[in-house]
N, C-alpha and C positions, 0 to 999 in steps of 0.2 A: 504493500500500500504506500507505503514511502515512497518507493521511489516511483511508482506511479506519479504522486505530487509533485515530484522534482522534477519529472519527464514534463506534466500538465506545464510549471510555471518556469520552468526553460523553453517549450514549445510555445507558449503563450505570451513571454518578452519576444519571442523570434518576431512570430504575428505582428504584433504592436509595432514593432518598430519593422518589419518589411510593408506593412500598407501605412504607414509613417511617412520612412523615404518616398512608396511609389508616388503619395500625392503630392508633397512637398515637390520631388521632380520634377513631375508634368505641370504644376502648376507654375515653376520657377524655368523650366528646360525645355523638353519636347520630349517625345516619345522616342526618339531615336538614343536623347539622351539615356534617357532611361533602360534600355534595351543593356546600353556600354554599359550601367551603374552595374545591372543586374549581372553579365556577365564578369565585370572584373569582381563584384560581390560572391562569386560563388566558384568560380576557377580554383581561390587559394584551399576552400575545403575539400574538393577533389584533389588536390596535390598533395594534402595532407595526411585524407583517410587511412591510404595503404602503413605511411609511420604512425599515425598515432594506433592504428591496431597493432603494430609490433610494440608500442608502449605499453599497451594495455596489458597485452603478455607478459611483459617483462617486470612492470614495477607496481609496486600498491595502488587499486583501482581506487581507492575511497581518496587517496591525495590525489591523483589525477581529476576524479569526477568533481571534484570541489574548485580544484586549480581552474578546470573549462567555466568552472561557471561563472570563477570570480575574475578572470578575465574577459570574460563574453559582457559582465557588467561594466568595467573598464571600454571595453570596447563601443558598446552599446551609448556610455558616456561620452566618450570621442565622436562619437557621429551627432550627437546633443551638438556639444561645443563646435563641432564644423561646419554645422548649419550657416555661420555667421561667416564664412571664411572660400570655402569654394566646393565644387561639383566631385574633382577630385578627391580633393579631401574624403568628401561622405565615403568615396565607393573605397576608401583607403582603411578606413574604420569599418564598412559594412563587411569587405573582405577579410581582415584579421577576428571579425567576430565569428565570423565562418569556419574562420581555419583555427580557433579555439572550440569553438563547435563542434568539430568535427571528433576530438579525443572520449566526449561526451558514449555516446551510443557504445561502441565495444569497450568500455570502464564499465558500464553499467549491465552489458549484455553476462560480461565475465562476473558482475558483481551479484547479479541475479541467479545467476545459474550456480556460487555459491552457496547463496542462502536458500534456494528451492535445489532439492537434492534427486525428490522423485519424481518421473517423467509426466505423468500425468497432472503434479503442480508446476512444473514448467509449461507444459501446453495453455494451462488456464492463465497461469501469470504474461505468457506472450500475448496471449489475447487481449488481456489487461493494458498490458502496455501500449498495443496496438490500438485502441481505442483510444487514446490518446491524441490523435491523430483527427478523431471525427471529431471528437469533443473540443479541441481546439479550433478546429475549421471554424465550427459555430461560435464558439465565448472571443476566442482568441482574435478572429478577424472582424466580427462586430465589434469587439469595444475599443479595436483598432482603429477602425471607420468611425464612430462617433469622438474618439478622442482628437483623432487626427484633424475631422472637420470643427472640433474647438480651437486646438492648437496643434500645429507639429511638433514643437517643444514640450509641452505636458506630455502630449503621446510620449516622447521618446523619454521621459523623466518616470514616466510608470513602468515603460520596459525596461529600465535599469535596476529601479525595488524589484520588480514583480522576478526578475532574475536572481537577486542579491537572496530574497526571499525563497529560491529554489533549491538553495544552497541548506537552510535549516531544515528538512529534513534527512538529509544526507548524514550531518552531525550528530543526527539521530541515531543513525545505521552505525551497527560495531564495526572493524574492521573485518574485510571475509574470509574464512580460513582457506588459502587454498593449498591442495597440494604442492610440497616445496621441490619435489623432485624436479620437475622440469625447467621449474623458476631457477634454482641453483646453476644447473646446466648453463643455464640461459646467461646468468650474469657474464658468463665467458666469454661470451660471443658478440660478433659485431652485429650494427642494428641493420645491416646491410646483410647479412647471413640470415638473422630471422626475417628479413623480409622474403630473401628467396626461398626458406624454408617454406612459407604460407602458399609460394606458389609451387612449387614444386609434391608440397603434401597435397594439393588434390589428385594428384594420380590415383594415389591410394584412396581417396573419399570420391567415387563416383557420385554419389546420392546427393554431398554438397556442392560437387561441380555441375551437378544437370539444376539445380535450383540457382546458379550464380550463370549459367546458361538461357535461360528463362528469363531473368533480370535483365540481363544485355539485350535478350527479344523486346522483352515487354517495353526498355528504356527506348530501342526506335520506334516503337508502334505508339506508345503513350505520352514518347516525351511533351507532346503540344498538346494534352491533353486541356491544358487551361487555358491558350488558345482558341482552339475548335471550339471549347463550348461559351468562353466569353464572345465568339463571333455568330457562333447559333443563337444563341438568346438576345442578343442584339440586332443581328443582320437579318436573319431566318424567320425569327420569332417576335421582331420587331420590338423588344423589348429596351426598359433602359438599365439604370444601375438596382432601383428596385427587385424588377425580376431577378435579374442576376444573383442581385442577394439570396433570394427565396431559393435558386437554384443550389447557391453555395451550403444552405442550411438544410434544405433537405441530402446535399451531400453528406458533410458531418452527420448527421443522426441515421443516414444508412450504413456508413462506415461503423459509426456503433452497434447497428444490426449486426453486421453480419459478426463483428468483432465476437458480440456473445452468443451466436450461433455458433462459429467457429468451439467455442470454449465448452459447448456440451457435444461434442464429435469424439468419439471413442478413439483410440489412436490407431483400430486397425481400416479407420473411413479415411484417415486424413488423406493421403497421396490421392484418391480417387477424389475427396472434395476438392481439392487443391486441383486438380488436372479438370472438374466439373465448372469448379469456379472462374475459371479462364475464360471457358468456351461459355460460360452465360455472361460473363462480361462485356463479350467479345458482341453475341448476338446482341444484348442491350444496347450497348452504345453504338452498333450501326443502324440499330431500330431507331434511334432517336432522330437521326438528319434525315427521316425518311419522312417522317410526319412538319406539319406547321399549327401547331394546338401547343401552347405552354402547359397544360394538365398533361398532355401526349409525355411530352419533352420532360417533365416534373418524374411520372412514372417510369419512362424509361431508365432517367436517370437513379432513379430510386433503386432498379435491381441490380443496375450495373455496379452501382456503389457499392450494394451489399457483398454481392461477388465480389466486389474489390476487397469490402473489411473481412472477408473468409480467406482471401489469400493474406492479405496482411498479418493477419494471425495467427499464421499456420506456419509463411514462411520460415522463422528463425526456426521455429521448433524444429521444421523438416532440415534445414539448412546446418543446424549443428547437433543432428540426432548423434552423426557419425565420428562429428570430429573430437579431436582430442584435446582435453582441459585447457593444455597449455597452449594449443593451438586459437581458440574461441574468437580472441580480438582480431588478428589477422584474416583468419574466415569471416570475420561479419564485415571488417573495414572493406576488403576485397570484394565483395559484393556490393556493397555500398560505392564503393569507387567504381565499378564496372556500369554498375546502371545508371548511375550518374554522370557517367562520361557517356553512355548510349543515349542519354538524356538531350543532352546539349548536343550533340551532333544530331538527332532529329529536330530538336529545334529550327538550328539552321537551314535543314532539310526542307522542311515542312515550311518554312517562310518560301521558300522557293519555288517547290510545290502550292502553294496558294496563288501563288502570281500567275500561276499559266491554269490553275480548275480552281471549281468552286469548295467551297468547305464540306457543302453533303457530300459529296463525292469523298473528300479526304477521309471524313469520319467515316462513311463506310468502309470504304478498303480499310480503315484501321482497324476496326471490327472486325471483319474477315479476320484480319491477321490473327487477330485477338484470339478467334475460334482456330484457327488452324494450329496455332502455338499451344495451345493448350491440349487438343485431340494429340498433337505430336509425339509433346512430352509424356502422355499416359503412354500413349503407344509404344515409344522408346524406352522409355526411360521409368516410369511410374509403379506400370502393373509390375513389371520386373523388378524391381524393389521392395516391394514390399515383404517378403522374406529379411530383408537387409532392416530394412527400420523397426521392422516388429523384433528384432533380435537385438537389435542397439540401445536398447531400456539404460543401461545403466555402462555401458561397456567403454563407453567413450571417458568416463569420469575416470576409469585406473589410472595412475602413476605411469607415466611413462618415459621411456628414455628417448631422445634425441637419435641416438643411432638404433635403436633396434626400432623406431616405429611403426618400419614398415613389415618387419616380421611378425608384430605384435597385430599388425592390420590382415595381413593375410592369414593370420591363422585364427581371428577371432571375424574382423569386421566383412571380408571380402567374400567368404566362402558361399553365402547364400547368391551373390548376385552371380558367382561363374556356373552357377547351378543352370543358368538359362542360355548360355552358352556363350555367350559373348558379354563382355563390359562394353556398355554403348550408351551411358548416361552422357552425352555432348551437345543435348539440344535445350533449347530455349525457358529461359522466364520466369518473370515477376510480377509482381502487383502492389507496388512501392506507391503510389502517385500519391 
């Protein structure tokens, strides 16, 4: 529950102060400006992700998790004070908030997965966290918007408490015991060796490399997710910033949907929810550009969401069913950096693509995609796992050494998937958005 809060009022200073800057920009800039703010604002935590997950391996989670928050306040502060000063400046502060951000998530994934021990409190607590997500959509980016059209300053003066404030209950949390054996190892070694480690260890984890496959999919097909549907509700649907709203709030509370749907899923449903959840996502949200009825548009968005909050939920659980203790932050950054970086290159994509067709058009073919990425990865990769995941309850948390890992992987974690005759977990996808 803790760190739920601290996830909520770290996610919700993000909120605050990114629809802060966007209006303060286009009100003071143009829209082109703001395109550059957002890129240089988010570059630095994708350069980050891959080292801060080899941090989070390496050193005490509960001083890192506190360190991100209380520089992301520092930070958050900086973009206050530059307000007065230049354009530059912001995207200089919004960027180092990012890249203190980014240590946030595998501290706390590693920190979680200490204090919840058994597998099926791990699935409900990802869930948990994962909800966090919708919940903020809705709190987080309204009281964004009403602060922001008071003052840009106030806004950006509440996301610095409401951050500083995210940090108390962390303080709360004991330090988490983890297995010292690979932590030890580890001090020995350069940060540049555990980073190759993280990639070179998916060999041996098919099941987390077909789920960090998945992400990279889903990162080109959804990256403009916010795009397409701020231009459907405005262009398509005729709507203004109102709608829009209504659109973003029934997002958040389906994200919650599915979140706690997700959280009553036995764990021998997940891979086939999680491969279900794609391909109804997928149909949703090209069912949406097909209609011109806001109610239309409101519903379809409503199931696509919820599919989205069952994958959001499921992911990590599926994602570090396999891997190993000391491994956790490097697997989760690495994924996180993968689809983020597929992220922004659809972006660009997708601006380009707009310029020569129209949006229905984009958003269905993204949908297709959506469905075919998801049928794929059952097919390849899913139904053939499950053997593998239903046997990884607990087997990933042993002690492990640095050089026998991979012995320790084929004779405990690999054996059910060669059962189906070939290792071929190499396709697609996520449901991050």
């Amino acid at each position: 529950m803790l760190l739920w809060v601290a996830s909520a009022g770290n996610q919700g200073a993000s909120w605050i102060m990114l629809v802060a800057v966007f209006v303060y920009v286009l009100h003071h800039y143009s829209a082109s400006s703001l395109a550059i703010v957002e890129l240089v604002g988010t570059l630095p935590a994708l350069l980050c992700m891959p080292f801060a997950g080899a941090m989070a391996d390496r050193h005490d989670v509960r001083r890192l998790a506190l360190g991100s928050m209380l520089v992301q306040a520092l930070c958050l502060l900086g973009v206050l004070v530059m307000l007065r000063v230049g354009l530059w400046e912001i995207a200089a502060c919004y960027g180092l908030q990012g890249a203190a951000g980014a240590v946030w998530p595998p501290a706390r994934q590693r920190w979680l997965y200490a204090l919840v021990r058994e597998e099926r409190g791990r699935a409900a607590a990802n869930a948990a966290i994962g909800s966090v997500s919708g919940v903020m959509t809705i709190a987080g980016a309204a009281l964004g918007g009403v602060l922001s059209a008071w003052s840009t300053s106030a806004a950006l003066a509440v996301a610095v408490g409401l951050q500083l404030a995210a940090t108390v209950p962390l303080l709360a949390l004991a330090r988490p015991a983890f297995q010292q054996g690979g932590q030890a190892a580890g001090a020995l070694r350069s940060l540049h060796a555990d980073l190759a480690e993280g990639f070179t260890a998916l060999r041996a984890l098919p099941l987390a490399r077909s789920v960090i496959w998945i992400g990279i999919a889903w990162g080109l097909i959804g990256g403009a997710y916010n795009v397409l549907l701020a231009a459907h509700v405005t262009n398509d649907l005729h709507g203004g910033g109102l709608l829009l709203g209504v659109f973003y709030a029934v997002d958040g509370v389906a994200v919650i949907l599915g979140s706690v749907l997700a959280a009553r899923l036995s764990r021998g449903s997940h891979l086939a929810a999680y491969a279900l959840a794609y391909v109804l996502q997928g149909t949703a949200w090209g069912a949406m550009f097909l209609g011109d009825w806001p109610a239309w548009g409101a519903a379809t968005l409503a199931v696509m969401r919820t599919a989205s909050g069952v994958i959001i939920a499921l992911d990590t659980t599926i994602l570090l069913a396999t891997a190993p203790e000391r491994l956790r932050g490097r697997i989760t950054s690495l994924h996180m950096t993968t689809y983020g970086a597929a992220s922004r290159v659809a972006l660009a994509a997708f601006a380009g693509l707009l310029a020569v067709t129209g949006v229905r058009t984009v958003g269905v073919l993204s949908g297709a995609a959506s469905v075919i990425v998801g049928a794929t990865w059952w097919w390849l990769n899913g139904r053939r796992a499950r053997p593998l995941y239903m046997s990884a309850t607990s087997a990933a948390d042993v002690p492990d050494d640095p050089d026998t890992m991979s012995s320790q992987t084929a004779g405990g974690l690999q054996a059910p998937v060669e059962v189906s005759g070939r290792v071929t977990i190499d396709q697609p996808a996520c449901g991050i958005v």
